[in-house]
N, C-alpha and C positions, 0 to 999 in steps of 0.2 A: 504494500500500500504506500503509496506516495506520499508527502506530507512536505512542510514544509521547514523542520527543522532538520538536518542534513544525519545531527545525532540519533534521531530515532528511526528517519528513513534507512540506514543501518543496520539499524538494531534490528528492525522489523524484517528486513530480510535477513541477517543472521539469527534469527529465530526461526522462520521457515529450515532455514541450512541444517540445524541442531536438533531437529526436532527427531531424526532416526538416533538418536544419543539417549532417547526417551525422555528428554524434555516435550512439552508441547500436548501430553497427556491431562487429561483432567486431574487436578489434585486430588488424593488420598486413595486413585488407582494406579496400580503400575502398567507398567511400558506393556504391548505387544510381547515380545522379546520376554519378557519378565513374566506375564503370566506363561508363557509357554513349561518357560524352568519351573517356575512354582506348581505349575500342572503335573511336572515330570517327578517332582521330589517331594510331591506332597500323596504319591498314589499307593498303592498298596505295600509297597516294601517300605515306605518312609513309618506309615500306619504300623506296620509291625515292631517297628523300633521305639516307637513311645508310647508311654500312655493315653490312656484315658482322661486324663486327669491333663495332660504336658499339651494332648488336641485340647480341651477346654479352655486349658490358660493360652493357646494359641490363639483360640477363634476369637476371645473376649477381646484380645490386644487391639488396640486402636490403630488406626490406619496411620501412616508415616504420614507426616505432615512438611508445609512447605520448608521449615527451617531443619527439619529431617534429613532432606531430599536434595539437600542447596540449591534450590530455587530462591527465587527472589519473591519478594513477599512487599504490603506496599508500605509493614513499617522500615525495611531495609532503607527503598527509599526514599521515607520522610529522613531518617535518621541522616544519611548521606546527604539531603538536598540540604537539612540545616549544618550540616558539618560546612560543607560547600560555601553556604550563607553568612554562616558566621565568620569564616573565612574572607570574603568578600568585602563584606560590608566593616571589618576590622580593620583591613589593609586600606580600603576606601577613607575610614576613617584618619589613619595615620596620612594618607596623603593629602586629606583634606586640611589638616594642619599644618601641615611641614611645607604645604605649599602656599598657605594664606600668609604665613610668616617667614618664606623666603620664593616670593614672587618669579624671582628668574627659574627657578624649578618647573612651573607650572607648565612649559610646552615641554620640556624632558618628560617630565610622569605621562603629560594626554598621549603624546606622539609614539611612548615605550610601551605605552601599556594598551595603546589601540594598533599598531601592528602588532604587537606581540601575542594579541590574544586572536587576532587574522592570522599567523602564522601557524600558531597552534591549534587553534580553530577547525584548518585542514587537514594536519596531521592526527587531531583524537578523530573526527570523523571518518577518516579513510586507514584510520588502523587496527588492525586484524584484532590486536590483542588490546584489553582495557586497560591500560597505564595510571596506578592511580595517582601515583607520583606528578606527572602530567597534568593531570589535572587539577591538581595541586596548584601548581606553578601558573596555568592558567588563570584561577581563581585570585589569585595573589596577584597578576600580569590585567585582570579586569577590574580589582579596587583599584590599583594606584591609578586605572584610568579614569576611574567613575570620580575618586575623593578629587583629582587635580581638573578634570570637565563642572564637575558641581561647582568646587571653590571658585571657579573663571566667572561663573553663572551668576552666582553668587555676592560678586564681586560688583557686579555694576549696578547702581542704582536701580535701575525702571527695571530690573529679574529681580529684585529684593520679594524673597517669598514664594519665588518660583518654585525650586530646587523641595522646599518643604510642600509646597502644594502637590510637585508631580509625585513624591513619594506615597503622601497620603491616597491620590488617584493610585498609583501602580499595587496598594494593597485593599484597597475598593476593589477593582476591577478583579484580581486574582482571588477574591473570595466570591464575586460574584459571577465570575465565569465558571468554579467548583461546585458553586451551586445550581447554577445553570444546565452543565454537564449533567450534574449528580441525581436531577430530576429530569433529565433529558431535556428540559427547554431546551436547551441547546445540542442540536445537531450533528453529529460526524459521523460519515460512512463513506465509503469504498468515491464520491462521485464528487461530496465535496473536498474530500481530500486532493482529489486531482484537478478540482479547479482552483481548491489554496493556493498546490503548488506551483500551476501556471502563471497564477498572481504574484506570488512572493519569488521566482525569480523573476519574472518582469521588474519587482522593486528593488529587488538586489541588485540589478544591473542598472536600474538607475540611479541608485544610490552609491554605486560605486562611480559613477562617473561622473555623479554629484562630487564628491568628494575630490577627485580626480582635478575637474573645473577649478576649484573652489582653493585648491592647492598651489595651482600654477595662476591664479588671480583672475583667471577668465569672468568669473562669478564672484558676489561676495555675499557677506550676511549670512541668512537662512538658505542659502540657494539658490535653486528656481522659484520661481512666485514669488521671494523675499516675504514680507509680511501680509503681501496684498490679500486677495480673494482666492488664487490658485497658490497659495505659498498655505493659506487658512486650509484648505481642501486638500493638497498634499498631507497635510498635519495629521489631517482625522483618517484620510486614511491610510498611515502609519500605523493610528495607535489602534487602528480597528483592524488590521492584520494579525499585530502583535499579540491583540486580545483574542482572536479567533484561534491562535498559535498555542495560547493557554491549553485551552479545549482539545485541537490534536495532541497536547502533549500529555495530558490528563487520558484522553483514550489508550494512547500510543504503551503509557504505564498502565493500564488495565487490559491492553493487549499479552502484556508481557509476562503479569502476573497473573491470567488465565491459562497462559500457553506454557505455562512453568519452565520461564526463562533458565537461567542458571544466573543464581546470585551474583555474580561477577558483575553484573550487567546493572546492577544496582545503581553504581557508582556513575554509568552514564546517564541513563533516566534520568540522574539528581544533577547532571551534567548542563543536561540538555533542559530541564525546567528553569535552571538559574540563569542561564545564555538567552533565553525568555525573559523572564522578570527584568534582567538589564534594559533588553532593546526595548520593554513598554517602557520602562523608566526615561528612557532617552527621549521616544517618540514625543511622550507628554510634557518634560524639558521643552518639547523646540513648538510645541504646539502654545504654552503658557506663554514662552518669551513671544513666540507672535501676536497673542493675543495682546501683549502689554505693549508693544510696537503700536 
């Protein structure tokens, strides 16, 4: 299934891959494969070597469960997602100081820590094996970009307030997009996924070239549209991808913990939800300071 965050498109097909591994089974039954052996060593000659008493305490045993089984499970990923966050938003913190109070830093941190997290970016998503290290460094490579882009924000009169308002918006929206999901209001299946994705790379390649522009001084400001009417409608819809991005990412993690991923896979999940949360944070950043424009 397609989607639009590159982490879980991924994952999703290495879970289709893994699944003759006997992941991908319904919890608290085993594999193909597994009942076959279980049929073979559980028949008449198995019967003659124990009791009565030894089948009882067999049958009564509870079925292996996901943390049994090393599947991923979806407190794995909350636990990860907040290790991840806490992460984040600590480093984000140290840079938002250290850059308020020694201003020439502040295009070192944004400039280091926004390619650096574009470099790595393509390497955790096209890599075979889940690095948690990596990702690590990532995390740490996306505060000092967020605390030294906020503190910039932050810094100029007419954004005064900004930076707190989008935060409060980026934790509105991501409880109300859970909720959404969680009762189905909100939608994801096989058709919108494929039309997310045709949307968000059309905006990823705008937005790169936005940047691109914006580098070599072709453009300035916000962009395209700058603060106008089509800089205002760029904005929203930004933060209305990013929000929609929630909701794949939210299925994409109850994809994974139906299909009894293999635990390892935890640590992306929680990857790819906080790679989320940033970019709404952003979008809502550049939608506020337009509005204040």
């Amino acid at each position: 299934m397609a989607g639009g965050n590159p982490v879980f498109d991924r994952l999703n097909k290495q879970i289709e891959k893994e699944r003759y591994a006997g992941f991908g089974t319904p919890q608290g039954q085993p594999a193909q494969g597994q009942q076959a052996t279980q049929a073979a060593t559980t028949g008449y000659a198995s019967q003659d070597a124990m009791t009565a008493q030894q089948l009882d305490e067999l049958y009564a045993r509870q079925s292996a469960g996901s943390v049994d089984t090393g599947r991923v499970t979806v407190d794995d990923v909350v636990i990860k997602s907040l290790t991840l966050f806490v992460i984040t938003v600590g480093v984000a913190a140290v840079s938002w100081f250290w850059t308020g109070a020694n201003t020439d830093m502040t295009l070192p941190f944004w400039l280091g820590g926004m390619f650096g997290t574009l470099i790595l970016g393509f390497a955790i998503a096209f890599m075979k094996k889940v690095s948690v290290p990596l990702l690590m460094v990532y995390a740490v490579l996306q505060g000092a970009f967020l605390g030294a882009f906020s503190q910039y924000i932050a810094s100029i009169p007419k954004y005064d307030g900004v930076v707190q308002m989008a935060v409060l918006a980026t934790l509105c929206v991501f409880v109300a997009m859970y909720i959404g999901y969680a009762t189905g209001f909100v939608k994801v299946n096989a058709k919108t996924r494929r039309m997310f994705f045709f949307a968000i790379v059309g905006y990823g390649i705008f937005s790169l070239l936005q940047v691109v522009l914006l580098m070599t001084g072709v453009i300035d400001g916000w962009g395209f549209g700058g603060s106008g009417g089509l800089g205002l409608v760029l904005s929203v819809v930004g933060v209305g991808l990013a929000s929609y991005s929630l909701a794949i990412d939210f299925d994409s993690i109850d994809h994974a913990v139906q299909a009894g991923a293999p635990k390892k896979y935890s640590w992306l999940l929680a990857h790819g939800l906080i790679v989320t949360l940033v970019w709404l944070y952003i979008e809502f950043v550049r939608l506020f300071a337009r509005l204040r424009d």
